[in-house]
N, C-alpha and C positions, 0 to 999 in steps of 0.2 A: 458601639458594637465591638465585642473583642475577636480578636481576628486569631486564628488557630495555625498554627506554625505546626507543617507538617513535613518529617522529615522522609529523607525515600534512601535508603540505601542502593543506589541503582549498581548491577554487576558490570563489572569489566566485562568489554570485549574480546577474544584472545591475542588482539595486535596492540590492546591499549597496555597489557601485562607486559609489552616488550619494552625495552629503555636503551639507546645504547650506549647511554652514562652506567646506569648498573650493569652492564654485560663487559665494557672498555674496564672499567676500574671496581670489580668485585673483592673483597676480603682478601682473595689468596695477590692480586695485584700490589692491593692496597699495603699489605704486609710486607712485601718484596719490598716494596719503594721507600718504606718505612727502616725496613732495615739495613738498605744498601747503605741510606744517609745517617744513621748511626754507626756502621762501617765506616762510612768518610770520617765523621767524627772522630772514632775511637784512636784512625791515623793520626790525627792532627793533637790529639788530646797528649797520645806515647810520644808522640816526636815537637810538644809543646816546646823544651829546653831549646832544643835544636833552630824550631823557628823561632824562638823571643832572642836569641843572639845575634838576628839581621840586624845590621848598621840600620836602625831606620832615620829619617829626619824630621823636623818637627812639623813638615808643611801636609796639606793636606793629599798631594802629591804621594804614588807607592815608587819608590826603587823597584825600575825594572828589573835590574840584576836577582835582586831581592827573592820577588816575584815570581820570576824561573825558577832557580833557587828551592825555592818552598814548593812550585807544582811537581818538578822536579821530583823531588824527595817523595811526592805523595803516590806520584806515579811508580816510581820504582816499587814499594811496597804494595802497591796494587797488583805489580805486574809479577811481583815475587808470589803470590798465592793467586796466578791466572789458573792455572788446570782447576783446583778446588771451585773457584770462583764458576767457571765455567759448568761446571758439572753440576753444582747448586743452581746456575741457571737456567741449565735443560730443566731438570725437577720441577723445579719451580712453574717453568710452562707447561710441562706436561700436567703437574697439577691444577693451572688454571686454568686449561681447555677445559678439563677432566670437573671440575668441579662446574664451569660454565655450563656445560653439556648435561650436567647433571640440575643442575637450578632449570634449565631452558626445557629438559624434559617433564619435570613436578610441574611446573608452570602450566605445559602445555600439554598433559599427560591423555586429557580426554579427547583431544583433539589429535594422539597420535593414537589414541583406541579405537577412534572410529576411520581413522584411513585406512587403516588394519582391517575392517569388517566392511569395506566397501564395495565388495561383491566384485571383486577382481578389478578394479579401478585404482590401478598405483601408481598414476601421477598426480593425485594430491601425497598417499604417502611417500614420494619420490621429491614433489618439491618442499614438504617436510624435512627431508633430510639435506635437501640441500639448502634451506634458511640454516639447520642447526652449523652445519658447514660454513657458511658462512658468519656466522655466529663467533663462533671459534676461532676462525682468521680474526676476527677483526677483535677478539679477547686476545689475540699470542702476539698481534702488529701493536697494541697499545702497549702490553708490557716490554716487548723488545723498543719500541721509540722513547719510551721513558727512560729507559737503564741508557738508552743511548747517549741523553743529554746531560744525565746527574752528572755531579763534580765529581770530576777522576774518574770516569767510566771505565769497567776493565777491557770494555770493547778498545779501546783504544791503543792495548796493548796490540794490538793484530794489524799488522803494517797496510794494511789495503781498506781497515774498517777507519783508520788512523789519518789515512793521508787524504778519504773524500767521508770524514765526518759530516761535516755539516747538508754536503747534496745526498749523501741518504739519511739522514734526519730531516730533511725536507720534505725527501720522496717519501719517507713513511710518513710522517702525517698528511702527506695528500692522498695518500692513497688510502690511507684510514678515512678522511673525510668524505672520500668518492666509493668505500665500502659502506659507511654509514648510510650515504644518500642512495643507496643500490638497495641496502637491507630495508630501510626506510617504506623505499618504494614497491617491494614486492613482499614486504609481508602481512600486509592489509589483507592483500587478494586469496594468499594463501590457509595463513589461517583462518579466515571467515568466508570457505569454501563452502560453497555448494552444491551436493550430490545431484547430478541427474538422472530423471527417471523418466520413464513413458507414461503416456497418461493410456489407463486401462479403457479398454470399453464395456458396456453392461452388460450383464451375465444371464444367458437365457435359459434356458427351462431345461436341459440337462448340463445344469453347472458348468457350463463353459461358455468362455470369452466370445462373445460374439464379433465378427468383425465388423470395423468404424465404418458405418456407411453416411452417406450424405441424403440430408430430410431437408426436404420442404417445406416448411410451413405457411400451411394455407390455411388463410381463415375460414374458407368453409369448403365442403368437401365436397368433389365434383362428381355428378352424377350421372350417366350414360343413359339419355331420354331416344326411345325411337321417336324416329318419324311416321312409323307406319299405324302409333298408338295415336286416339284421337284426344284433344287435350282435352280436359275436366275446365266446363267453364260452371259458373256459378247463378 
């Protein structure tokens, strides 16, 4: 017997549509990152002459001196176009909230149309808004922790971002990891909400609601016999 292979295109749910791999690192993220580290690059590329004339030695071993030296020099040039820098990477987050919020609404478009028409019920459309909210936090913490740790960050230029590098580049991805498992957990419920309703009662003989009363049912139906009637014998 040949056996028939059948295929089912079964539909997303609206929390299955959610990722927060695609929402953390989207196109406008992605670009950012891409192009800071061709920045770094481009440093190291113009100022090549300058670093190939380190004393180096043949061991596998780097000269510290060196070493400083060379970050040194990458940093100063970082720090000579900090305001541009900075200004590019306000944009750059405004654009990726802006475009996340934007993906997060097409996505979820029919599910913010019907909390809209919920018959004055807006705390589904209220915690709508605040999944997309945090949505957006946890889109603008991934690209700020990133730019944080690339080589020659220009955050670094900023004497307070400089001297507790490393404990807030911790604290941001813990706190991106503890906003994930937040969104995680409460977007199930929200998007695959269910309106509630009263359940009607039956509609009587002048088209209107009858009120829910409570029936007995009995199997047979009791009958109001006198005593004073003589019974029917046979």
């Amino acid at each position: 017997m040949s056996e028939n292979n059948i295929n089912l295109r079964v539909p997303k749910s609206p929390d299955e549509k959610e990722s927060s791999y695609n929402n953390s690192f989207n196109i406008v993220n992605i670009f950012c990152i891409i192009g800071y580290l061709g920045y770094n690059f481009s440093i190291e590329w113009q100022n090549w002459e300058k670093l190939s004339k380190r004393s180096y030695n043949n061991s596998w071993k780097v000269s510290v001196n060196d070493e400083i030296e060379s970050q040194v020099l990458r940093l100063e040039e970082v720090c000579k176009q900090i305001d541009n820098l900075s200004h590019i990477f306000v944009i750059c987050l405004v654009m990726s909230i802006m475009w996340s919020l934007f993906r997060f609404v097409c996505r979820q478009w029919l599910i913010f149309e019907q909390s809209m028409h919920s018959n004055g019920n807006c705390q589904w459309f209220l915690s709508l808004v605040l999944l997309a909210v945090l949505n957006q936090l946890q889109t603008g913490l991934t690209l700020f922790g990133i730019l944080l740790i690339l080589p020659t960050s220009f955050f670094t230029c900023y004497a307070v971002l400089s001297r507790y590098l490393c404990t807030i580049a911790i604290s941001c991805f813990i706190a991106w990891f503890i906003l994930s498992l937040v969104i995680s957990i409460i977007s199930k419920p929200i998007l695959n909400y269910r309106i509630p309703y009263q359940e009607l009662g039956s509609v009587g003989k002048n088209v209107e609601v009858d009120v829910k009363r409570s029936y007995q049912d009995n199997k047979y139906d009791e009958e109001e016999v006198s005593l004073d009637e003589p019974l029917e014998t046979v």
